[in-house]
C-alpha positions in Angstrom: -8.2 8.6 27.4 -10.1 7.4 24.5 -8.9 10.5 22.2 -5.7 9.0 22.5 -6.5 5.4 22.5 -8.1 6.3 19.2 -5.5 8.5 17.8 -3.2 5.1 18.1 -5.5 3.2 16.5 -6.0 5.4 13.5 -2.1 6.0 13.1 -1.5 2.3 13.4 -4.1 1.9 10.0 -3.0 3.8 8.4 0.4 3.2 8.6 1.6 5.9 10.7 3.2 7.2 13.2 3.0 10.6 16.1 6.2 12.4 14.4 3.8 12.6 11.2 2.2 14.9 12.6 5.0 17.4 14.1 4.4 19.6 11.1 1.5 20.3 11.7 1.2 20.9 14.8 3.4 23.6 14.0 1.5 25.0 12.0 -0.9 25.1 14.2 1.5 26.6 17.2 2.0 29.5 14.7 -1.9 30.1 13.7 -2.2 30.4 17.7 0.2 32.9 18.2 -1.1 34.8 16.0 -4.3 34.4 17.1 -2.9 35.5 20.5 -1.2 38.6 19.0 -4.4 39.7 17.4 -6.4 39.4 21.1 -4.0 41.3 22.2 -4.3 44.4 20.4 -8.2 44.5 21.3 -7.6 46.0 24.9 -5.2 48.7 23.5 -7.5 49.8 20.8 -10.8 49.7 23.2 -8.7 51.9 25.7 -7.5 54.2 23.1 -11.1 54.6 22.1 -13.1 55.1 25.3 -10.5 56.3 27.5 -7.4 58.0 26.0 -7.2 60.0 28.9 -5.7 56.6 30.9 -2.8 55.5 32.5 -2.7 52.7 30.0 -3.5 54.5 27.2 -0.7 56.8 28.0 2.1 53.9 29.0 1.0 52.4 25.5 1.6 55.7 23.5 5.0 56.1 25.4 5.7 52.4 24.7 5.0 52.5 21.1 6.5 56.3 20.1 10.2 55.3 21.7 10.0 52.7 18.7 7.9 54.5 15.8 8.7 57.8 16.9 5.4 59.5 16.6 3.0 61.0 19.7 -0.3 61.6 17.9 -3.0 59.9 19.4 -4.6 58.9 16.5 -1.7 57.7 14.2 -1.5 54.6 16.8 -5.2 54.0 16.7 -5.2 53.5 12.8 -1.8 51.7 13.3 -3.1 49.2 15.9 -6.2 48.9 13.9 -4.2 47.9 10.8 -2.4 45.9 12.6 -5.3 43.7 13.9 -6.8 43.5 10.2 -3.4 42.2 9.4 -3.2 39.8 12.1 -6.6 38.5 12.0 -6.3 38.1 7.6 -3.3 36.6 8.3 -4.7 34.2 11.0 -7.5 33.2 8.8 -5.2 32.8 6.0 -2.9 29.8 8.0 -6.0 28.5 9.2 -7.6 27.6 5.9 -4.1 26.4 4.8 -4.2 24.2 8.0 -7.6 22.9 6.9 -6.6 21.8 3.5 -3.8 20.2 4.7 -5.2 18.3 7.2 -7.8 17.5 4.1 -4.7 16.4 2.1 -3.0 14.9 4.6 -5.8 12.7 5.8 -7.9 12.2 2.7 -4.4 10.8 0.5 -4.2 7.8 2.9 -8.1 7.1 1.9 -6.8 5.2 -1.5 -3.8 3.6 0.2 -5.7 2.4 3.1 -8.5 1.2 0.3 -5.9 -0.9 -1.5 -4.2 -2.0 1.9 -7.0 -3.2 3.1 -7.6 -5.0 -0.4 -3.9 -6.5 0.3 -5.0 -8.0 3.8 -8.4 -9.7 2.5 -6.5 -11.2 -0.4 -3.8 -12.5 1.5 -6.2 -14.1 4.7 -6.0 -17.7 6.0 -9.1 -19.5 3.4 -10.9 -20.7 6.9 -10.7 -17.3 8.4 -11.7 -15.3 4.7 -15.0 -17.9 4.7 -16.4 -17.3 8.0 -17.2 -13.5 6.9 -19.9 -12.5 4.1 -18.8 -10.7 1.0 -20.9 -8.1 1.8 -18.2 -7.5 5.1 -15.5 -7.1 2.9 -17.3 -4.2 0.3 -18.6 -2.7 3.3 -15.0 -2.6 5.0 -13.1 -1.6 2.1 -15.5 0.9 0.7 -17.2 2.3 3.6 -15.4 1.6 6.7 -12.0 2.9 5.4 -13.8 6.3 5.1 -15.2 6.5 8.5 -11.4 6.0 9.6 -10.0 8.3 7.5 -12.6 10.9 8.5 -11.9 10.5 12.1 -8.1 10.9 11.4 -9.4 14.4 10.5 -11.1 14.9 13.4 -8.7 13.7 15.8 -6.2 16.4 14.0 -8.2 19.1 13.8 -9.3 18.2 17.6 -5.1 18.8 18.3 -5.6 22.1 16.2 -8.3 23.4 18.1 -7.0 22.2 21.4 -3.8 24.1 21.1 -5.3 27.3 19.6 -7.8 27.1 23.0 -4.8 26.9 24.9 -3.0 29.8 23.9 -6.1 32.0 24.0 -6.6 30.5 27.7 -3.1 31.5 28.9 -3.4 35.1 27.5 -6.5 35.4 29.3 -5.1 34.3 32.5 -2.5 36.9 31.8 -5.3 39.7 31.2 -7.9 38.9 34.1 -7.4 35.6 35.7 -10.6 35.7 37.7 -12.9 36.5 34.8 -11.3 33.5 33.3 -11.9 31.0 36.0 -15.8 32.0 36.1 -16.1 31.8 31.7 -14.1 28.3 32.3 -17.1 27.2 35.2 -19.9 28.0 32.9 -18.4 26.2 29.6 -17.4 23.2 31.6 -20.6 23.0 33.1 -22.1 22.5 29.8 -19.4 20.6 27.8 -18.4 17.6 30.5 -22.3 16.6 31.0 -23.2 16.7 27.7 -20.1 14.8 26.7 -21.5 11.7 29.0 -24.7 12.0 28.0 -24.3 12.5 24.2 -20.9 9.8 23.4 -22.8 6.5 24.6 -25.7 7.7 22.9 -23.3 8.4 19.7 -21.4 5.3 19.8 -24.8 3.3 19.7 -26.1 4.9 16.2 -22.6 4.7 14.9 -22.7 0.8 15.8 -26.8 0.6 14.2 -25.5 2.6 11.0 -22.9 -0.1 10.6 -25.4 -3.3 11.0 -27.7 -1.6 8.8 -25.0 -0.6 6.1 -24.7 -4.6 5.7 -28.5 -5.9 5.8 -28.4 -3.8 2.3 -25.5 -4.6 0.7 -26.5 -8.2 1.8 -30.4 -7.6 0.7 -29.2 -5.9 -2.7 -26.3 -8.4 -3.1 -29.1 -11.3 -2.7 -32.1 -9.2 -5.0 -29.7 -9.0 -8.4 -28.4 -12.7 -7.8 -31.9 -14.2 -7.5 -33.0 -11.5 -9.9 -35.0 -14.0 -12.4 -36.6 -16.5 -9.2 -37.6 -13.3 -7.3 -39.4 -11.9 -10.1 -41.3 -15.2 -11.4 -43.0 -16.0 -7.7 -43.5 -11.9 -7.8 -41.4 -11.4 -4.4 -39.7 -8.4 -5.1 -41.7 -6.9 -1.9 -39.7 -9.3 0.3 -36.1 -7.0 -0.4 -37.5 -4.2 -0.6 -39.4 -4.1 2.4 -35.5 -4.9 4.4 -33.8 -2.6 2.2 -36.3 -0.1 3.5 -35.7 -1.1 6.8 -32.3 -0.5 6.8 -32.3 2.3 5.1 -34.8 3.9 7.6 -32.5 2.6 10.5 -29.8 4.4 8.7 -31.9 7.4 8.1 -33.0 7.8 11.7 -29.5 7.3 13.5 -27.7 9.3 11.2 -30.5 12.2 12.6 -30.0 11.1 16.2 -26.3 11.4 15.8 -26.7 14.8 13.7 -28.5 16.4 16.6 -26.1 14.9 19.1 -22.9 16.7 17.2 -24.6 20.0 17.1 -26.4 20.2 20.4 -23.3 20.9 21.9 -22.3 24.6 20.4 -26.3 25.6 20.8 -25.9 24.6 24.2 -22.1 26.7 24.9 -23.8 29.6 22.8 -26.3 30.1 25.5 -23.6 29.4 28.1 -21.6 32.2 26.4 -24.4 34.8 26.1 -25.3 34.4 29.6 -21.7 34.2 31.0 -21.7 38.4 29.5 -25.4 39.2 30.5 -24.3 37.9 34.3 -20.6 39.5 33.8 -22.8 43.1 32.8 -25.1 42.6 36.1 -22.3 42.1 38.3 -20.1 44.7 37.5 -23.3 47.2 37.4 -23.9 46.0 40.9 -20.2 45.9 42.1 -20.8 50.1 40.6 -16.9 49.3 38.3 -16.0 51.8 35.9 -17.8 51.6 32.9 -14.7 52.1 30.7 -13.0 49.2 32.8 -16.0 47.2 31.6 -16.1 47.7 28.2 -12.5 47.2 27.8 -13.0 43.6 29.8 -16.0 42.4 28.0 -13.6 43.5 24.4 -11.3 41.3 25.2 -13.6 38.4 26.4 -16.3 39.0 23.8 -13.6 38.5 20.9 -11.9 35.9 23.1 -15.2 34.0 23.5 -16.0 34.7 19.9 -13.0 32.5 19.1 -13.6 30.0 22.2 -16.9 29.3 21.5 -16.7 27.6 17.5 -13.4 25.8 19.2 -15.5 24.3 22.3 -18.6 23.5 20.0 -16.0 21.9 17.1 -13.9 19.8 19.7 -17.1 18.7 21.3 -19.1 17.9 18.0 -15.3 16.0 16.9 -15.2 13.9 20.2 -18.8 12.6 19.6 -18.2 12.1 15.7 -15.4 9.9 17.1 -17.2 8.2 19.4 -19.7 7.6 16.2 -16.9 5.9 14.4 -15.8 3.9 17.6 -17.2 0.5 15.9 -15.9 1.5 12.1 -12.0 1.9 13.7 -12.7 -1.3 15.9 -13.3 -3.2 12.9 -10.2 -2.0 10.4 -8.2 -2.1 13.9 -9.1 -5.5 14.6 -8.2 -6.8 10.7 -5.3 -5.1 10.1 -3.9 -6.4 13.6 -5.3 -10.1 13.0 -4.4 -10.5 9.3 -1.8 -8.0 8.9 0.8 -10.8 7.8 1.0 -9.9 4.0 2.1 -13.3 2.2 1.8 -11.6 -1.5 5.6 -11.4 -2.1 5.7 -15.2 -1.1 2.9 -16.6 -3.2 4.9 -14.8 -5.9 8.4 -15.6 -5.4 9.7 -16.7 -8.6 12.2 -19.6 -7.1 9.6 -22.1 -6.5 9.3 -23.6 -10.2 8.8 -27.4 -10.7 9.1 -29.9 -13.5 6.0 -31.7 -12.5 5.3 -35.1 -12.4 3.3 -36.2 -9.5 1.1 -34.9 -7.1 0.4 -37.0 -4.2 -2.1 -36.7 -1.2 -0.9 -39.2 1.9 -3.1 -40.1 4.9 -4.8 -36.6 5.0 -6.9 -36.3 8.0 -9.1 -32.5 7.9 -11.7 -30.9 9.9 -13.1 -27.6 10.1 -13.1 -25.9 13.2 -16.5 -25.4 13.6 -17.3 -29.2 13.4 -17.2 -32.4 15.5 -16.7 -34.3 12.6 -13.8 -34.4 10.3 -14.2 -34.5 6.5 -11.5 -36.3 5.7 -10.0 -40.0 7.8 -6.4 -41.1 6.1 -7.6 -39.9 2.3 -5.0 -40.4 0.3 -4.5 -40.9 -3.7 -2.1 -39.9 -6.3 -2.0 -37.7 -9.4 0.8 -38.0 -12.3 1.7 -35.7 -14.9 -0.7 -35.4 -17.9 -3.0 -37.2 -16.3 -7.0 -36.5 -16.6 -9.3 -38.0 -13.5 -12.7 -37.9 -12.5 -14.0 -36.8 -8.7 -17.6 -37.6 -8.2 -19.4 -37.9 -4.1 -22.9 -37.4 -3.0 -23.6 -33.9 -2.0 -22.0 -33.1 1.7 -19.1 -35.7 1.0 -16.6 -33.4 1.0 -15.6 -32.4 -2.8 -15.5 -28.7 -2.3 -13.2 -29.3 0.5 -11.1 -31.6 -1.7 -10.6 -28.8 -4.4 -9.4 -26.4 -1.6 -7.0 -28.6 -0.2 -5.3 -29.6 -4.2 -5.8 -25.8 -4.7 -3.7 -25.0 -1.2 -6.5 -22.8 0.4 -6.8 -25.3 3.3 -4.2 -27.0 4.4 -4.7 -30.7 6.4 -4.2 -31.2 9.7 -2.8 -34.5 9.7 -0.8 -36.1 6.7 1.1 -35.0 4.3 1.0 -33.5 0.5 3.8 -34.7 -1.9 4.7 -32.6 -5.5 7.5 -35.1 -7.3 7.6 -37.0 -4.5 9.2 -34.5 -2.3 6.9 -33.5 0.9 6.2 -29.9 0.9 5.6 -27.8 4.0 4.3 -24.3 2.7 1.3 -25.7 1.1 -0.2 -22.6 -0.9 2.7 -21.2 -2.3 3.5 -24.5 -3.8 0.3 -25.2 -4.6 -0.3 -22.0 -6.3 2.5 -22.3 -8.3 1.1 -25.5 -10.1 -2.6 -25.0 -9.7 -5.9 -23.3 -11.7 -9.4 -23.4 -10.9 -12.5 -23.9 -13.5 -15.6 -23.2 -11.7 -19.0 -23.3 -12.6 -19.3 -19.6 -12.6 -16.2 -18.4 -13.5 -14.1 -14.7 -13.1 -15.9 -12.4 -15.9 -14.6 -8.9 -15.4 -16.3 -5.7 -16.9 -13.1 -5.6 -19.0 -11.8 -6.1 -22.1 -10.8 -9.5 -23.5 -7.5 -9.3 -23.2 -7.4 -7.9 -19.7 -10.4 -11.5 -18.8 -7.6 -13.2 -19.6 -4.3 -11.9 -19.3 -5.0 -10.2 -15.7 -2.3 -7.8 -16.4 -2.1 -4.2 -15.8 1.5 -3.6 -17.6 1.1 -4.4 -21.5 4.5 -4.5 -21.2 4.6 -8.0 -19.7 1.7 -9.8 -21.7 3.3 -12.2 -23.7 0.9 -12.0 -26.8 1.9 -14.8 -28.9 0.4 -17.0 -25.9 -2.5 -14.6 -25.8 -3.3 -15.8 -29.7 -1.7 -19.6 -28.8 -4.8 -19.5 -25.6 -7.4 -18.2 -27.2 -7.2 -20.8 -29.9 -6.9 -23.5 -27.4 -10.2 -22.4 -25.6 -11.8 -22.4 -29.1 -12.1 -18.8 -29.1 -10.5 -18.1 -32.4 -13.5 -17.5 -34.7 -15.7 -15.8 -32.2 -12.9 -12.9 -31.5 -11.7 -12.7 -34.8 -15.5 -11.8 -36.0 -15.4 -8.6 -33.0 -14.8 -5.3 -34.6 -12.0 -4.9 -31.8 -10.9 -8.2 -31.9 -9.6 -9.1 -28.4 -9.4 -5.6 -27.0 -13.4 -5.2 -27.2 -14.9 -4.7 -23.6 -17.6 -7.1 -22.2 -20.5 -5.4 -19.8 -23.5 -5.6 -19.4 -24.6 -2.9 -21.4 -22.4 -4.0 -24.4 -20.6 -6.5 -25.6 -21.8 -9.7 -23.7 -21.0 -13.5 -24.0 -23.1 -16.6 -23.1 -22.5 -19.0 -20.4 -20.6 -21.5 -22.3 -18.4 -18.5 -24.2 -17.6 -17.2 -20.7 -16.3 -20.9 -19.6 -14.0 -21.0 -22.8 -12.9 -17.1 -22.1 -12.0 -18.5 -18.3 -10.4 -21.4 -20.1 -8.2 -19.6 -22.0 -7.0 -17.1 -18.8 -6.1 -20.9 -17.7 -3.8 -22.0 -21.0 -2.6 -18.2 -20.8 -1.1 -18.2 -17.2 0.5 -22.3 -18.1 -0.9 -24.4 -15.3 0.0 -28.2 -14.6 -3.0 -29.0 -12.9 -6.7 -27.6 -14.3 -9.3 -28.4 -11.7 -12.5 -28.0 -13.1 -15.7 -27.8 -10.6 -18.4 -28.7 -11.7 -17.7 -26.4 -14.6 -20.3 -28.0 -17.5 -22.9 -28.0 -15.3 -24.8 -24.9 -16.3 -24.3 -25.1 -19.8 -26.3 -26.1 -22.3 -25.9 -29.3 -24.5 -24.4 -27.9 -27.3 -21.2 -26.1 -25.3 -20.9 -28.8 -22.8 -20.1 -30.6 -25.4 -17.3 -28.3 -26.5 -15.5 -28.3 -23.4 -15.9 -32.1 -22.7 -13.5 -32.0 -25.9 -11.4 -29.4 -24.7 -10.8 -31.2 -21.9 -10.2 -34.9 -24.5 -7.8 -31.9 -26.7 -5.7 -31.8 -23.7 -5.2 -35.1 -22.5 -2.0 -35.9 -22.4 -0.7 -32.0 -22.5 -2.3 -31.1 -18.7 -3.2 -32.6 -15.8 -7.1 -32.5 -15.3 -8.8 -33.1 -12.6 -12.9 -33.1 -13.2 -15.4 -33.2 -10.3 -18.4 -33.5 -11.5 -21.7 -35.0 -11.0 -22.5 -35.6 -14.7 -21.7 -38.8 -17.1 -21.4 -36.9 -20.1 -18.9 -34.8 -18.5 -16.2 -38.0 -17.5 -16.4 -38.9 -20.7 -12.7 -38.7 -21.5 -10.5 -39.3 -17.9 -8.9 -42.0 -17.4 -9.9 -43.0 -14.1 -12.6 -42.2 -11.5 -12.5 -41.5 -8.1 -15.2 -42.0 -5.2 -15.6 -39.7 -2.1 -17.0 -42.2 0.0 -16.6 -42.3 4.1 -14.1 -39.6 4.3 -11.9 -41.3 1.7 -11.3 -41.5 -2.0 -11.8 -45.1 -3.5 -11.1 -45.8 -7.4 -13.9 -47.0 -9.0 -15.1 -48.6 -12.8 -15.7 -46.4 -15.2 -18.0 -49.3 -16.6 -20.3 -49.1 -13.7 -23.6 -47.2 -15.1 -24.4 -46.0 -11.4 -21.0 -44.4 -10.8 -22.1 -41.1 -11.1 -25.9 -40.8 -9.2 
């Protein structure tokens, strides 16, 4: 069954398993006894009402006065009648417990799975990470996650309602089996067709909501970025117009699905109020007691009063699942695919190196998606303290150079030496020995300190090499002039630094977190004169202290390494710095 197949799904994202729930199911057992208990009492207290003359009546008072010890008539009306108050406060009493613990239960994974889903992105395979938009990712972690975690409350409150059904069910068999079997006819007769009918229908909008949810995030992502070029050619229209579009898909799905949750209990109302009109008409025609009646139509009146909010809530549950069918495919799918969590790898402390050397050797690399590979036998050599150049025509293959000396790609022929010794697990050695300047750099809506320390735990930032990297980057006089020095807070409504400040600040987070290799990407090429300038020295300051490795496709900016390289025919060729056309 899909309920099931579903249920699996959702326990395996969020970590969890069937004896999780055993507690509450329960608690539910319980709220169904009682609920039980309380129906019960209904056909003693109707026959005590409209026919204390009976046989019943009389067993019950017999019954009951061999415990209580009392014979009047209406002491065990009022007593049965308290009794059902009781029962029925206290049944209402577990049952909003049971909802707010479902709500806790289900809503307290809603930040773990957030942050677990976090883990997975960080931790994916570069190729796999690049196929996806960024867009994906927000959409997953932000709006996905909740769609699961509100269909782990659905499919628990559909086990709740189930079992309180079933108890209600048995006790009605129990009372008058026959009656049963015909209010069963008419409510399956309504529920199973509009179940086929309605879930395909539901599973659609849930699937349109989902495509729709990313044309905006992708459409308001693109808007802000090209927020200057749309304005000057005056084509704001052109965003808006999709965003509108989306939203309106949105807007009409989440309608079609609304009317598709709640058709359900109008429909199994209708059912319920004709299943007692017909019940009245037969029994008037069949000439039964009318006291046999009444008591009858008590106990399946209350009964169906219960039944009917059940029905309607498992049915409008089973559709809101089949609504979030895509939403669980998707988390499903990434946890299963990328669950391998390599964080505690990338920061195992025992890889640490005395560097001297990094070496590429015969490196042959193609993405999948291509015929042709990028790289044919590259191979060239880095020492320690070293500063080189990397220039290549655009489509030569320098961004896929920095991810390979980064360790986000790894080659699929050849090898990559650190110190001469070959390494096999590529990014964790990598990472250890690697930082990345690139022309936009990592600005967070933080403070200073946090830009470049990264570091939740004060506890850990080491701040005489806070001071020791913000003087490297040439930050010194710029903080020291800010009322709260380096804990004031950049955003965009405050505090707010230029382009070539923001290069130094990511500069320092670089010095801060002690490097050997600083591969800068293209990282002056935004900047005006003035600050270029400034880092082209930063990077002459340095000579000698770090390894540098500068691709760039300005002069200016190679001003100060000591040799250049070439990406030419898949290959890196050394070539004179003296040659005026080196960089074009």
């Amino acid at each position: 069954m899909d309920f099931f197949y579903n249920l699996k799904k959702l326990l395996f994202i969020i970590d969890k398993k069937f004896i999780d729930l055993i507690p509450y199911i329960i608690l539910f057992l319980i709220s169904a006894i009682v609920d039980v208990v309380g129906l019960g009492l209904i056909a003693p207290i109707i026959n005590l009402i409209v026919n204390p003359e009976s046989e019943l009546t009389k067993n019950i008072i017999e019954f009951s006065s061999e415990i209580v010890g009392e014979h009047d008539y209406n002491f065990y009306l009022i007593l049965f009648s308290i009794m059902l108050l009781a029962l029925y406060t206290l049944k209402n009493i577990i049952s909003l417990g049971s909802q707010a613990l479902i709500m806790n239960f289900a809503y307290k994974q809603f930040a773990f799975l957030q942050s677990r889903m976090m883990s997975i992105y960080q931790n994916m395979d570069y190729l796999d990470y690049v196929k996806r938009k960024n867009v994906e990712y927000i959409r997953n972690i932000n709006d996905l996650c909740k769609n699961c975690i509100d269909s782990v409350n659905f499919s628990i409150t559909i086990i709740a309602d189930v079992i309180i059904l079933i108890f209600i069910t048995l006790y009605l068999i129990s009372f008058n089996f026959k009656v049963l079997l015909y209010l069963l006819l008419v409510i399956l007769i309504i529920y199973f067709p509009l179940q086929i009918i309605l879930k395909p229908k539901s599973v659609r909008y849930g699937k349109n909501i989902v495509e729709a949810v990313v044309s905006i995030y992708k459409n308001i992502s693109e808007s802000v970025t090209g927020f200057k070029e749309i304005k000057v050619i005056n084509k704001e229209d052109f965003f808006l117009s999709r965003i509108k579009k989306a939203a309106n898909e949105i807007y009409i799905n989440k309608i079609k699905n609304h009317i598709a949750i709640n058709a359900p209990r109008h429909m199994l109302e209708i059912g319920m109020i004709f299943f007692v009109v017909s019940f009245i008409i037969f029994f008037s025609i069949q000439n039964t007691a009318s006291k046999d009646v009444i008591a009858i139509i008590s106990v399946f009146g209350v009964a169906g009063i219960r039944m009917l909010p059940i029905t309607a809530n498992i049915s409008r549950n089973m559709i809101n699942l089949s609504h979030h069918n895509e939403p669980i495919k998707i988390i499903y799918n990434d946890f299963r695919n990328f669950k391998k969590d390599n964080r505690n790898n990338l920061q195992d402390k025992s890889v640490n190196y005395d560097f001297k050397s990094i070496k590429l050797k015969n490196i042959y690399f193609k993405y999948p998606s291509t015929k042709s590979p990028v790289f044919e036998n590259l191979s060239f050599e880095v020492s320690s303290n070293e500063c080189i150049g990397i220039i290549g025509k655009s489509g030569s293959g320098k961004t896929t150079l920095i991810d390979l000396l980064l360790g986000l790609l790894k080659p699929q022929k050849g090898s990559i030496f650190i110190n001469n010794n070959i390494i096999k697990d590529i990014n964790l050695h990598l990472s250890k020995i690697t930082a990345y300047l690139p022309q936009q750099a990592l600005i967070l809506e933080s403070s200073i300190i946090d830009n470049i320390v990264l570091e939740n735990d004060k506890k850990n930032i080491d701040y005489s090499k806070l001071e020791e990297s913000i003087e490297n980057a040439d930050l010194k006089s710029l903080i020291s002039n800010l009322p709260e020095k380096y804990k004031s807070k950049l955003s965009d409504k405050g505090l707010r630094f230029s382009g070539g400040q923001n290069q130094r600040l990511a500069l320092a987070r670089i010095f801060y977190h002690a490097k050997d290799i600083v591969i800068m990407d293209e990282a002056t090429s935004s900047l005006d004169k003035d600050t270029e300038n400034v880092i082209v020295e930063n990077i002459n300051k340095f000579k000698g202290k770090k390894t540098i490795i500068v691709i760039t496709h300005k002069e200016s900016t190679l001003k100060y390494v000591d040799k250049i390289f070439e990406i030419n025919d898949k290959k890196l060729k050394i070539i004179d710095k003296k040659d005026n056309n080196f960089y074009s």
